[in-house]
Every structure is written in structure tokens, then in C-alpha cells.
C-alpha positions in Angstrom: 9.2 1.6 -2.2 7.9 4.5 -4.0 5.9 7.5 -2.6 3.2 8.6 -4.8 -0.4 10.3 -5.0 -1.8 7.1 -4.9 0.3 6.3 -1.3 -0.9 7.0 2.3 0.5 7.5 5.3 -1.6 6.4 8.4 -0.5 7.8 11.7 -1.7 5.5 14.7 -1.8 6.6 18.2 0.5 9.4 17.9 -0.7 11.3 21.2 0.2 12.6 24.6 -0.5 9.8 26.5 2.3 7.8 24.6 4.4 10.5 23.6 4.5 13.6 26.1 7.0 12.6 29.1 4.0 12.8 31.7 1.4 10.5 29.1 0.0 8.2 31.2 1.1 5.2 28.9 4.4 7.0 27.8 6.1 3.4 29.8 4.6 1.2 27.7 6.2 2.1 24.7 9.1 3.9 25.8 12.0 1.4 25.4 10.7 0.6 21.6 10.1 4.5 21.0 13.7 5.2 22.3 15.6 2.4 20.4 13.9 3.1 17.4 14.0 6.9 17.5 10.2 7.0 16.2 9.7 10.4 16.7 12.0 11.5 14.8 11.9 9.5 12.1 8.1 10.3 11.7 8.9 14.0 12.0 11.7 13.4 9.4 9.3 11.3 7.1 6.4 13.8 6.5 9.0 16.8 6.3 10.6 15.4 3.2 7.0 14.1 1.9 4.3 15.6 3.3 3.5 17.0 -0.5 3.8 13.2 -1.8 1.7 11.5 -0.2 -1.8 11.3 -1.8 -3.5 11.7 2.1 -1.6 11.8 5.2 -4.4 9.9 8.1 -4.4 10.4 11.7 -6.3 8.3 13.5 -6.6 9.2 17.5 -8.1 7.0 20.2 -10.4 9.1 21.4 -13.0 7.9 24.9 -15.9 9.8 26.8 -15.0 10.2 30.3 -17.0 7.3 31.4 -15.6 5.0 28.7 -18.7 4.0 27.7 -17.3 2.7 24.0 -15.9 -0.1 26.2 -18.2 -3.2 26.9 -16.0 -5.0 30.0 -12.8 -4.5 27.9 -9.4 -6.5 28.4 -6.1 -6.0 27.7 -4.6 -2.6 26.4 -7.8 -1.1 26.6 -8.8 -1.9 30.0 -5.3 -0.7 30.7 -6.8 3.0 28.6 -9.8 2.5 30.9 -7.8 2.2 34.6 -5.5 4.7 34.0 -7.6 7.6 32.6 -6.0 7.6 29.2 -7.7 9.0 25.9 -10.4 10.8 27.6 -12.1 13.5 25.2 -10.8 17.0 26.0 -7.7 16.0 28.0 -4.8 17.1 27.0 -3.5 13.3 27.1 -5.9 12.8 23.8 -4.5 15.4 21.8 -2.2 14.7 18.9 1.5 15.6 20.0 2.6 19.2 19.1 5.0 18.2 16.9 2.4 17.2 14.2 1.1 20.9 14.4 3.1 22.5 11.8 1.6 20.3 9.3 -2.3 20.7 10.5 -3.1 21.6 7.5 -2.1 18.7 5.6 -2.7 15.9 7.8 -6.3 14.9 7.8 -7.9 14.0 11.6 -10.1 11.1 11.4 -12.5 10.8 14.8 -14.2 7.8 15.7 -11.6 4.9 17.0 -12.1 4.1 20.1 -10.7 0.0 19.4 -7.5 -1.3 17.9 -8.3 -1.4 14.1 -7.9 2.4 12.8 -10.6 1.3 10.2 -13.2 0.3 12.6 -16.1 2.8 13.4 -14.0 5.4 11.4 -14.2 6.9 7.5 -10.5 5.6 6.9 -11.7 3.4 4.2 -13.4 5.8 2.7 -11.3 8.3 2.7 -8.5 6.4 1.0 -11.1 4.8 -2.0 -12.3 7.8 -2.8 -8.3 9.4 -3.1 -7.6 6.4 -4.9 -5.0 5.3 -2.8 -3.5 1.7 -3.9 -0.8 1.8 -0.9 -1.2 2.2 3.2 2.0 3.1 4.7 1.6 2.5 8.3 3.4 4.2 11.6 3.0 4.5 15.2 2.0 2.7 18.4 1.4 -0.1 19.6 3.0 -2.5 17.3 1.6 -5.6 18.6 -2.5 -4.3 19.0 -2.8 -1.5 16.7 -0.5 -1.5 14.2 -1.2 -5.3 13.8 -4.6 -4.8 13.6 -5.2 -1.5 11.1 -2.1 -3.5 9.1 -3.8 -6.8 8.9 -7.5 -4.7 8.1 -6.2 -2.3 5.3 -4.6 -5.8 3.4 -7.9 -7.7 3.8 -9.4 -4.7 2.2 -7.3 -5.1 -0.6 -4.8 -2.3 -0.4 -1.3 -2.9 -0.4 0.8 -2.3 3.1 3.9 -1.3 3.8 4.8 -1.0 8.3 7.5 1.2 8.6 9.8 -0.8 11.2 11.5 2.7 12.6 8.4 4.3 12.7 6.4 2.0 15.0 7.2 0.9 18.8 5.9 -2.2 20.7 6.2 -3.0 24.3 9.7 -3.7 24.5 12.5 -4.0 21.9 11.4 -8.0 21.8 8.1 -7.3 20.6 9.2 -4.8 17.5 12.1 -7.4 16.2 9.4 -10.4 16.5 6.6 -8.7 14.8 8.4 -6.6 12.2 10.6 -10.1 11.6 7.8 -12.8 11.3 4.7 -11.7 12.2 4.0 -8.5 9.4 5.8 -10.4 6.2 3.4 -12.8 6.0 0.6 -9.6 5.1 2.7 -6.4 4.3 6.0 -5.3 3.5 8.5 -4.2 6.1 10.5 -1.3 5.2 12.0 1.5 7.1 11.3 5.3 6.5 14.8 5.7 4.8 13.5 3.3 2.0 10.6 5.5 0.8 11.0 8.3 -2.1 9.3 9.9 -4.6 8.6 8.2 -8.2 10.4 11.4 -9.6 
């Protein structure tokens, strides 16, 4: 798959809470993060590209301290609301450090406070008005967010590639079954190493 000013990369959930050793939902993902050495294949990906890509999207989760956004929420996001996770100036909300380096490159994009990156967030707009034909997509969690932005930015017409080493799920189980059967039937499943430059 080629990398080119009309590809973006769209970082999901790449934040304390999941990544920093104390993040209060660092367990839920930490057997898929591990196996699939996310991290540092993300790290790896935008230091070799970071000039290729036509816009490089983060998308943080991002919740008042009273969690208001959420209407009796279930699931992962009630899990967000028990444990304290995502609040607005925590350090648990913050993007991980290792993303700091390229600040200036990777354009922050407020407003999710769901699953879908595009909901209640400029992401769309963003990527018409940079003419961007492809979404490459990495992060966490495979199975709610990454399923959901993935399944959003191909109804919208753009063309998806999910990056299978540079997304975790729950367990090991989850990653295989959704990279496998469930994202092939709307995107392409590549890993990072596949990706390079037209030229």
C-alpha cells in the first residue's frame, strides 16, 4: 500500500490511560499491546513517514469530570465512567509523550467523547478539505473504536486500510478475529511494514 499526500494516518486512543504503566485502562489492552509491539510500531511508522502522510489525525477521548457527554452509558464507556478515565486536565487524557517530538505535525482533533473518531469531531472535514482519498487507521480498542471510526470513514467513501500491528483489542483473540474476518469485509488489513512512499 502506498503512502502519499493524499493518505492519512488516524491515531485512536493513543493516551495515558491505555498506554502509561499506571493508565487506569492500561489492562485492558495490555496483552494485545504487548504481543503486537504497538507502540513501537506506531513510533516506527510516523518516523519513517511523518513527511508522507498528507495529515497525521489524533483523535483523544476526552470527558468533563462529571461525564456529562454520557447519557446512562454501557460497556467500554461506562467502564471510562467508573474508573475515572479520560477526564479533561488529567494527566490520564493526555496524548502519550512519545508522540511529543512530532507536535508539530500531528494535528489534535477535540471533541470525541464516543467510539467513532468522526462523531462530534472535524475529522471529516479535515481530511476533504486535504483531499485525502485513503484513512490509515491505528490504535486502541480494536473491537469499539477502531471498528467503529473504520467502519464510519468507509461509509463516507474513503478508502481504509487498519494496520493489524498497530492496533490492540482485549486479548490476542479479539485482534486475530477482527483483523481476520471482521475488517476485510470493509477495509484492507495491512501491517505497518507494508506501507511506503509512491517514490
Amino acid at each position: 500500500m502506498l503512502i502519499s499526500e493524499n493518505t492519512a494516518l488516524l491515531l485512536i486512543g493513543y493516551q495515558n490511560d491505555y498506554f502509561a504503566k499506571d493508565g487506569v485502562l492500561q489492562s485492558v489492552v495490555e496483552e494485545s499491546l504487548h504481543k503486537n509491539k504497538v507502540l513501537a510500531n506506531t513510533t516506527s511508522l510516523i518516523e519513517n513517514y511523518v513527511n508522507n502522510f498528507g495529515l497525521i489525525i489524533a483523535t483523544p477521548i476526552v470527558f468533563t469530570e462529571d461525564y456529562k457527554e454520557l447519557d446512562n452509558p454501557i460497556g467500554i464507556l461506562k467502564v471510562c465512567q467508573d474508573l475515572g478515565a479520560f477526564q479533561a486536565n488529567s494527566s490520564g487524557s493526555d496524548l502519550i509523550g512519545d508522540f511529543d517530538q512530532w507536535a508539530n505535525q500531528i494535528t489534535v482533533v477535540p471533541g470525541k467523547t464516543g467510539l467513532n473518531a468522526f462523531s462530534n469531531t472535524d475529522v471529516e472535514r479535515l481530511l476533504k478539505d486535504k483531499n485525502i482519498k485513503t484513512v490509515v487507521i491505528a490504535g486502541v480498542v480494536t473491537s469499539a473504536c477502531i471498528d467503529s471510526s473504520a467502519r464510519s470513514a468507509s461509509e463516507k467513501g474513503f478508502e481504509v486500510i487498519v494496520l493489524s500491528d498497530c492496533t490492540a483489542g482485549r486479548n490476542n483473540f479479539e485482534q486475530e478475529f477482527y483483523c481476520n474476518d471482521i475488517f476485510p469485509m470493509f477495509a484492507h488489513v495491512k501491517s505497518s511494514k507494508e506501507l511506503h512512499i509512491t517514490d
